[in-house]
C-alpha positions in Angstrom: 7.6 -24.6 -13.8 4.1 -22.8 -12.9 2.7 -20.6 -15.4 2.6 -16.7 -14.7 -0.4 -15.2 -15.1 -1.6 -11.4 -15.2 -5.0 -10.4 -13.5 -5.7 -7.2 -14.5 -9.1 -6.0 -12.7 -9.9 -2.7 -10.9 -12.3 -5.0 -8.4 -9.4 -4.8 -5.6 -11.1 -7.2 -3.8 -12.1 -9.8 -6.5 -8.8 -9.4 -8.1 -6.9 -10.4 -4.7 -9.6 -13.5 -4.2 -8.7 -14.5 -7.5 -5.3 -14.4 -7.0 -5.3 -16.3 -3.9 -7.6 -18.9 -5.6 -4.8 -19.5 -8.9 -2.0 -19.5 -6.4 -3.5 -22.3 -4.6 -3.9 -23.8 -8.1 -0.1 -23.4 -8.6 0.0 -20.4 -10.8 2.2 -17.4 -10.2 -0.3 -14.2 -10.3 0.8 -10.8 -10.6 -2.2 -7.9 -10.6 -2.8 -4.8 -12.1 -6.1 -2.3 -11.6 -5.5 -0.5 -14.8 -4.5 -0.6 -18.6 -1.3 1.5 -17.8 -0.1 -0.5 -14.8 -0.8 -3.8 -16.7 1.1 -2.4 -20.0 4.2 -1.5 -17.3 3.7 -5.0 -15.8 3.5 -7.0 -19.6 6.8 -4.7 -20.6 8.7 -5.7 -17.6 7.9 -9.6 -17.1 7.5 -12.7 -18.9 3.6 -13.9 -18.6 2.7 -17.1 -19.4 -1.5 -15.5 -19.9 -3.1 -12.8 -19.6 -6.7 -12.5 -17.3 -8.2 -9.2 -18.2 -11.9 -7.4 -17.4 -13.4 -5.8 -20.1 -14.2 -2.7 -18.9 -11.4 -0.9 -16.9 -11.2 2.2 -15.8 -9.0 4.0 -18.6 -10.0 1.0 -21.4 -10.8 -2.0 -22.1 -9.7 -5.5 -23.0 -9.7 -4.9 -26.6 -7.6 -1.9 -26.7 -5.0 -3.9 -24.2 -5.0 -7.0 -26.6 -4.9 -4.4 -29.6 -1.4 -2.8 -28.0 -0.2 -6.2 -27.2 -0.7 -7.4 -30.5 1.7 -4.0 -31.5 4.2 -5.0 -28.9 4.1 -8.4 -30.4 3.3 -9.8 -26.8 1.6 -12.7 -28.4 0.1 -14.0 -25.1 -3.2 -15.8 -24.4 -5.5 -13.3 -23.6 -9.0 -14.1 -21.5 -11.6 -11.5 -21.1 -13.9 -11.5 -18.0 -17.6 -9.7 -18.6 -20.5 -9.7 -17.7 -23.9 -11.4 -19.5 -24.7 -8.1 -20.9 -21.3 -7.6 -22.8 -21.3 -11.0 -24.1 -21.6 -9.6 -28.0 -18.3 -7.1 -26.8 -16.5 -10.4 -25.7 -17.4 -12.1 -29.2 -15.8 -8.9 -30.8 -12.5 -9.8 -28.7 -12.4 -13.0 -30.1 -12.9 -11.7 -33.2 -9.6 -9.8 -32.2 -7.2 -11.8 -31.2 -8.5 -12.9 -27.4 -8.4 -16.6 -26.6 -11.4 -16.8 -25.1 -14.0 -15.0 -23.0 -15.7 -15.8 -19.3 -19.0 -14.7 -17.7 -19.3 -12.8 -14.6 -20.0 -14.0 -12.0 -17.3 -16.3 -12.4 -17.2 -20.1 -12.0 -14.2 -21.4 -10.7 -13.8 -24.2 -12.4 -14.7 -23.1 -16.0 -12.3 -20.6 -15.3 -9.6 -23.0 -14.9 -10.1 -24.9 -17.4 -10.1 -22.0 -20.0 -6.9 -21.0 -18.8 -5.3 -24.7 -18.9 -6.4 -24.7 -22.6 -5.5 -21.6 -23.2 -1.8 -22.7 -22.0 -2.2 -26.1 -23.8 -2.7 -23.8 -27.0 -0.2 -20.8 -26.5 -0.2 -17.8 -29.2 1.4 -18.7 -32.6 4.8 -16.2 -31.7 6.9 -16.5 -28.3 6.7 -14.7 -25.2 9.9 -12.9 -24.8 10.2 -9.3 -22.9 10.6 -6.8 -25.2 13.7 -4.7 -24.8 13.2 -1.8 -22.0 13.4 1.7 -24.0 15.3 4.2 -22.6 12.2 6.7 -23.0 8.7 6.6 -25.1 5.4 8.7 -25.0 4.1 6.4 -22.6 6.8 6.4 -20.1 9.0 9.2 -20.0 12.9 8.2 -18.7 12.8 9.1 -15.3 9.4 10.3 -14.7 7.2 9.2 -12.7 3.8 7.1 -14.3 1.0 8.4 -12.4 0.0 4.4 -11.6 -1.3 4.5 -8.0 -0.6 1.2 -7.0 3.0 1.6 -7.8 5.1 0.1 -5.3 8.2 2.3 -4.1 10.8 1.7 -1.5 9.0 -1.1 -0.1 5.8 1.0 0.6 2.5 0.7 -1.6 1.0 4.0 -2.2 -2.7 2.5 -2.9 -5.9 2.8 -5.1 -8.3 4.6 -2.9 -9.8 7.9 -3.8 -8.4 8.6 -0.8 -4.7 7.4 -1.4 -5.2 9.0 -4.8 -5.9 12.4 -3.7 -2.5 12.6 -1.5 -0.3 11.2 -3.8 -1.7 13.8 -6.8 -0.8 16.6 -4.1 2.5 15.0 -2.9 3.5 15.0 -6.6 2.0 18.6 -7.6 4.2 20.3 -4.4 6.9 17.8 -4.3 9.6 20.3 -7.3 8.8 23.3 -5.2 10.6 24.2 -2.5 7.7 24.9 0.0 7.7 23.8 3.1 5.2 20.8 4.0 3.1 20.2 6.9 1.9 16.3 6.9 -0.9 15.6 9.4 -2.1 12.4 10.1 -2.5 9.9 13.0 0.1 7.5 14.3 1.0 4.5 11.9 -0.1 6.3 8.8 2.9 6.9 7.0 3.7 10.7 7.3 7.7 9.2 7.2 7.2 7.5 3.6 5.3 10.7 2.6 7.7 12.5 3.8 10.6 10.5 2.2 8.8 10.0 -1.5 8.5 14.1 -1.8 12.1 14.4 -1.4 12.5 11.5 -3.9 10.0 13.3 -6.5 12.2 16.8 -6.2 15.4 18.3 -7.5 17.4 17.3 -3.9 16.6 13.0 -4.8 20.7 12.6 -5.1 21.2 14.3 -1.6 20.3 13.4 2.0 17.2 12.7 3.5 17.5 13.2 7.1 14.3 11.7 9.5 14.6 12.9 13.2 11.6 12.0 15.5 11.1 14.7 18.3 9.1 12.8 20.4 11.6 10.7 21.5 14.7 13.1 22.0 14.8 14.0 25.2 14.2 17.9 25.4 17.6 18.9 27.0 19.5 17.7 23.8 16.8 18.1 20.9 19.5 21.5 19.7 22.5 19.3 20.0 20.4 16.1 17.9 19.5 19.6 15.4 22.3 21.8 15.1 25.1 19.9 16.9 27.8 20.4 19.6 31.5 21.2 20.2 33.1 19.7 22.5 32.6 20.2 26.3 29.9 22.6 25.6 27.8 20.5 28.1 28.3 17.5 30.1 28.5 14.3 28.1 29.9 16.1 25.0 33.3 14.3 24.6 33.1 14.8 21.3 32.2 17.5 18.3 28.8 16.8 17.0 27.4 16.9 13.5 24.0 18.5 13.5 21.0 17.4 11.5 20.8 20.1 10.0 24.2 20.4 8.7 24.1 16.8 7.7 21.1 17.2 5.3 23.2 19.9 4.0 21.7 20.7 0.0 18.4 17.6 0.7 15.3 17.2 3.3 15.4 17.3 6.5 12.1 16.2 8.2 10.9 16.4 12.2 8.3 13.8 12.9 6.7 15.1 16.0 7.0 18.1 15.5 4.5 19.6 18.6 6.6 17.7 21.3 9.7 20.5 20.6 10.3 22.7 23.6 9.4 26.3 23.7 12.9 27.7 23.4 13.8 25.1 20.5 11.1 26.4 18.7 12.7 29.2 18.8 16.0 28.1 17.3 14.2 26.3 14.8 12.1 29.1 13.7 15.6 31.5 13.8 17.6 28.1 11.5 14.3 28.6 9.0 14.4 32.1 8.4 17.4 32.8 8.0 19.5 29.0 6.8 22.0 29.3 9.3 22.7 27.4 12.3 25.2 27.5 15.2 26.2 24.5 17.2 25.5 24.5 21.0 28.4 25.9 22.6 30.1 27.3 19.5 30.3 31.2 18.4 30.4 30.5 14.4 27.3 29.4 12.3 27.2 27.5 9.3 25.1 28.0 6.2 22.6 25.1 5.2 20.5 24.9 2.2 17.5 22.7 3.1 14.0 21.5 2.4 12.2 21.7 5.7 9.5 18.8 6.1 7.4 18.2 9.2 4.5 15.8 10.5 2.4 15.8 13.8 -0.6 13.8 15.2 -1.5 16.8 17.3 -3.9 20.1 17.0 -0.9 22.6 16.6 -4.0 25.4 16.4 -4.7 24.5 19.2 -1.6 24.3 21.1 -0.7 27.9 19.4 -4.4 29.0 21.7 -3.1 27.9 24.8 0.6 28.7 24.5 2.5 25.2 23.9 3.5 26.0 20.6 4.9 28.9 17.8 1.9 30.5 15.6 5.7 32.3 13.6 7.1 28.6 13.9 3.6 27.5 12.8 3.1 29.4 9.8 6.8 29.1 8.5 6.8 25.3 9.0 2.9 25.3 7.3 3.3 26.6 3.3 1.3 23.2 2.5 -0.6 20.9 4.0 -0.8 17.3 3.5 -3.8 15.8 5.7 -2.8 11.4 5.6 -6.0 9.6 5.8 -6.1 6.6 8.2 -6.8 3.2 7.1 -10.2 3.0 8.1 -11.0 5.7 5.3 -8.9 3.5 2.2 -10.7 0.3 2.6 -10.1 0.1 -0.5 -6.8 -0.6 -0.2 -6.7 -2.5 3.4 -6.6 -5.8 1.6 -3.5 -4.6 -1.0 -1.5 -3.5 1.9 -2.2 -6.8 3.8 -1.0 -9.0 0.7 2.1 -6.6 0.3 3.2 -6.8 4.0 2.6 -10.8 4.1 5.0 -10.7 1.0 7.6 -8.7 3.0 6.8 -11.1 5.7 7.8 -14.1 3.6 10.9 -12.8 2.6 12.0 -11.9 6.3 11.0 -14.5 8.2 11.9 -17.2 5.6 8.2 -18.6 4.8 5.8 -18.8 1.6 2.7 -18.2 2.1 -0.2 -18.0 -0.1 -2.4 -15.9 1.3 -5.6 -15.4 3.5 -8.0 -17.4 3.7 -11.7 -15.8 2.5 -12.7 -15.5 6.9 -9.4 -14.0 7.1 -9.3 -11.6 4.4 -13.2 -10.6 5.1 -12.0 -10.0 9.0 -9.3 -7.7 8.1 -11.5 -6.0 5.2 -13.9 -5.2 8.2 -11.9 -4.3 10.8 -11.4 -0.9 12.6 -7.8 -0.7 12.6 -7.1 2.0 14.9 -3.1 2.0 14.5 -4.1 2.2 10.7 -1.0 0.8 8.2 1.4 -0.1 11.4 -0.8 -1.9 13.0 -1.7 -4.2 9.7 1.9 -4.7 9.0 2.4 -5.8 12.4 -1.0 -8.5 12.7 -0.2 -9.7 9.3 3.8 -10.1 10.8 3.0 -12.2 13.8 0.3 -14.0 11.7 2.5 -15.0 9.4 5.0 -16.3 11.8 2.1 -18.3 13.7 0.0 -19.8 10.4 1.0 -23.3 9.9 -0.4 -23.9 6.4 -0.5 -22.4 3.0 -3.3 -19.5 4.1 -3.3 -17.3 7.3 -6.4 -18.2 8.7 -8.8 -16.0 11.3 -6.8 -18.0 14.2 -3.5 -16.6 13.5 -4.6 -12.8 13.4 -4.9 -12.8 17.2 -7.8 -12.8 19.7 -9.0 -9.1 19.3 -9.3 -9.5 15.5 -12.0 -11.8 16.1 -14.3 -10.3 18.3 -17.3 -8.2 16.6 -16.4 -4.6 15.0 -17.4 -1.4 17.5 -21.3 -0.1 16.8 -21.9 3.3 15.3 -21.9 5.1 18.9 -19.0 7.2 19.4 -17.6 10.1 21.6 -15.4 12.3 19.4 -13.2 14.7 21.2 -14.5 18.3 21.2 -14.6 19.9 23.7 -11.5 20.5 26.2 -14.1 20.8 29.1 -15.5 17.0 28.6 -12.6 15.6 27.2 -12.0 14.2 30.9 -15.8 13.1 30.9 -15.5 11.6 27.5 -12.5 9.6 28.1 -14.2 7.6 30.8 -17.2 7.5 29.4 -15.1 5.5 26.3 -13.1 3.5 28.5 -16.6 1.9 29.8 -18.1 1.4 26.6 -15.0 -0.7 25.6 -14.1 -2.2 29.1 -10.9 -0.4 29.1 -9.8 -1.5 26.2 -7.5 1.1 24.9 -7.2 0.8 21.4 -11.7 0.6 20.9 -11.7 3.8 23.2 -9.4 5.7 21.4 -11.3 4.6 18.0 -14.3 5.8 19.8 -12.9 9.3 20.6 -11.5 9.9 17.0 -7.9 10.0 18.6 -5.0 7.4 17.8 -3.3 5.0 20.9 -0.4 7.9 21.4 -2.8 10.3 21.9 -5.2 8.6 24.1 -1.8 7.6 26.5 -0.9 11.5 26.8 -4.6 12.4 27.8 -4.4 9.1 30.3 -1.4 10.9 32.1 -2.4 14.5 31.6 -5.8 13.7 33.3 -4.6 11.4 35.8 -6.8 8.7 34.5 -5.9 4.9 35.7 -7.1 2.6 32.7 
C-alpha cells in the first residue's frame, strides 16, 4: 500500500504542485497551510511522513516536530527551507527531523529523501492517538478557526479575502440579526447562508432555502406563508408555508429583489411582527425565525426608483455580508478546483490525479466570470472528458484556452449609458456574453435582464 504523506506549506500553489507531483509518484498526499490545521490533520489520520516548511505562518517546523514528539506521533519528519535557513534546518535535525531539503526544490532529491526516510521509519509506531472529547486546543464542539476547513462539502478558503467573510460570518452567526449577503451569481451566498445557521443556537432545527427568482410572482405568498384549500385555483390541497416550516431555525430568500411589490409587503408585515397567515385563511400562526437573505442586485438602488421596500430594506439589512468573487481569492482558485475534481471522482466513478501544470496555470489565470459555479462545473465536464491520469488544457473546453481579457473595461455607472455601455462590451468581446459581462463588472444573470430590459439582440 502507498505511503501517506502530509504537506504542510502555506505556498497554496506549490503545495498543490507538489501534491500532484507525489501522487503521480504513488503517494497518498493530504495538505495543510498551517501548524493548527496540520496538528488536526496528524490527530485524525495515520501518516506514513510528514513534508513540512520551516517557516509557517503561526510556527515553524520545529515547534510541529516538538508537539509531535509530545503526541508521540513518531513520524518521519522533512523540513523544506531555503539556503539562508540552512543552520535553522541543522537545528531540526538536531531535534528529531529526518532530514532537511533546500528550496527551490529538486524533484528528485526530494524523492529520494522521502523513500529513505520510509526505508528508515521513527524508532515508535504510527498509530492515531485516541480523539479527546475536548482539550485547549480544540474545544468539543467549537469551531477551529482553520480556514481551509472543509464543511458540508464546501471549502471555505485561504484568501485574505475568504478569511475576512468567514471571521464576520462567525462573529454575527450567535446573534439573532438579520443578514443581508451580497455577492454575484455562483459565489456561494446559499453555503453562507447555510454555515451561519450551522454556527448559531438554531443548528438542530430547519434550514429552509427558497429562491425568489424562480417562483413565479402569483404564488411567491402561498411558497412563504402557505394556502388552505381552494383559496385559489390549483389549491387542492392545504399548504405548509416556508415560513411555518422553518418554524424555531433559518429561513433564507435567495433573490430577494425579484419579490413583487405587494409581497414585500407581507414579508416586511411576517418580520415585524412573527406572525403569518396563509392565503385564504382568517387565523395566523406564530413563527420564531432567523431571517437570512442574498441578492446580486443594487437594492439602493431599486429603493430610488420604486422596485423595492427601503422598511423591507432596512429590516431585512441588520448586517451585511459582501461575498467576494473568484477572481478576487486567487488564492484559493486552485484549492477549489482540486476539491471539486475530488467530488467529481466520487460521482462520476473516476480517479484522477490532477491537473496538469498548463492546466492548473490556465485556471490560476483565468477570469472566471461565473466565479465558484462556474469552476465546479469546467472542472465537472473536464473530468468526465480527460482520458488519463491529469486533466489537461484540452479537456477544460475551448474558451478556457483562448488569451485572458486586457485591462480595458466598461463598468456599469451610469443608468443613462448603461444602454451605450452594453454594446459597446458586446463589440469588444464579439458578443460573447460571459467576457462582456466581465467587462461591465456585472455577472451572466445580470447582463441577460439588461439584454431584455433594453431590447438588446446579442
Amino acid at each position: 500500500m502507498a505511503a501517506s504523506i502530509l504537506i504542510i506549506e502555506d505556498d497554496i500553489t506549490f503545495g498543490i504542485m507538489l501534491k500532484t507531483w507525489l501522487s503521480k509518484k504513488g503517494f497518498t498526499v493530504d495538505t495543510a497551510s498551517s501548524i493548527a490545521h496540520a496538528r488536526k490533520q496528524l490527530l485524525n489520520h495515520a501518516y506514513g511522513l510528514v513534508l513540512s516548511d520551516l517557516r509557517l505562518p503561526d510556527g515553524d517546523g520545529i515547534q510541529l516536530l516538538e508537539w509531535m514528539n509530545g503526541k508521540k506521533l513518531h513520524l518521519p519528519l522533512i523540513i523544506m527551507t531555503g539556503y539562508a535557513e540552512v543552520q535553522t534546518a541543522v537545528t531540526a535535525i538536531k531535534s528529531g527531523a529526518s532530514d532537511y531539503i533546500s528550496k527551490p526544490v529538486n524533484p528528485d532529491e526530494l524523492l529520494k529523501k522521502i523513500n529513505d526516510a520510509l526505508a528508515n521509519p521513527q524508532p515508535a509506531t504510527n498509530e492515531i492517538p485516541k480523539k479527546k472529547t475536548s482539550s485547549p486546543e480544540h474545544p468539543a464542539g467549537n469551531h477551529h478557526p482553520n480556514h481551509q476547513a472543509w464543511q458540508e462539502n464546501f471549502l471555505e478558503g485561504n484568501s485574505e479575502a475568504a478569511k475576512q467573510l468567514y471571521n464576520y460570518v462567525r462573529l454575527v452567526a450567535p446573534t439573532s440579526m438579520s443578514v443581508l449577503i451580497n455577492g454575484a451569481s455562483g459565489t456561494g451566498k446559499e453555503y453562507v447562508a447555510h454555515r451561519i445557521h450551522q454556527l448559531s443556537d438554531r443548528a438542530d432545527k430547519p434550514f429552509i432555502a427558497i429562491d425568489c427568482g424562480s417562483i413565479p410572482k402569483e404564488l411567491a405568498a402561498s411558497e412563504f406563508f402557505g394556502h388552505v384549500k381552494g383559496s385559489f385555483t390549483g389549491a387542492l390541497t392545504n399548504k405548509t408555508g416556508a415560513f411555518v416550516a422553518a418554524n424555531g431555525g433559518t429561513i433564507f430568500l435567495d433573490e430577494i429583489g425579484n419579490l413583487s411589490y405587494e409581497v414585500q409587503v407581507q414579508l416586511l408585515r411576517a418580520l415585524q411582527e412573527r406572525r403569518v397567515r396563509p392565503v385564504g385563511s382568517i387565523e395566523e400562526i406564530e413563527v420564531n425565525i432567523r431571517f437570512i437573505s442574498a441578492t446580486n442586485e443594487d437594492l439602493q438602488l431599486a429603493i430610488k426608483k420604486g422596485a423595492f421596500r427601503e422598511d423591507l430594506y432596512h429590516r431585512i439589512n441588520e448586517f451585511t455580508l459582501k461575498m467576494p468573487s473568484l477572481k478576487e481569492r486567487k488564492e484559493d482558485i486552485l484549492l477549489f478546483a482540486n476539491f471539486f475534481l475530488d467530488q467529481a471522482n466520487k460521482e462520476l466513478g473516476k480517479h484522477l490525479l490532477g491537473f496538469d501544470f498548463k492546466a492548473a496555470e490556465t485556471i490560476q489565470n483565468y477570469q472566471w466570470p461565473g466565479n465558484l459555479r462556474q469552476l465546479k462545473n469546467t472542472v465537472r465536464r473536464a473530468t468526465l472528458l480527460a482520458q488519463n491520469d491529469y486533466i489537461g488544457i484540452s479537456d477544460l473546453g475551448y474558451d478556457m484556452k483562448e488569451e485572458p481579457l486586457g485591462n480595458v473595461s466598461f463598468p456599469l455607472r451610469d443608468e443613462k449609458r448603461e444602454k451605450e455601455q452594453i454594446l459597446e462590451a458586446l463589440q469588444q468581446t464579439n458578443n460573447n456574453k460571459s467576457k462582456a459581462a466581465v467587462l461591465l463588472g456585472i455577472d451572466r444573470k445580470t447582463l441577460y435582464n439588461k439584454l431584455k430590459l433594453y431590447n438588446i439582440e446579442a
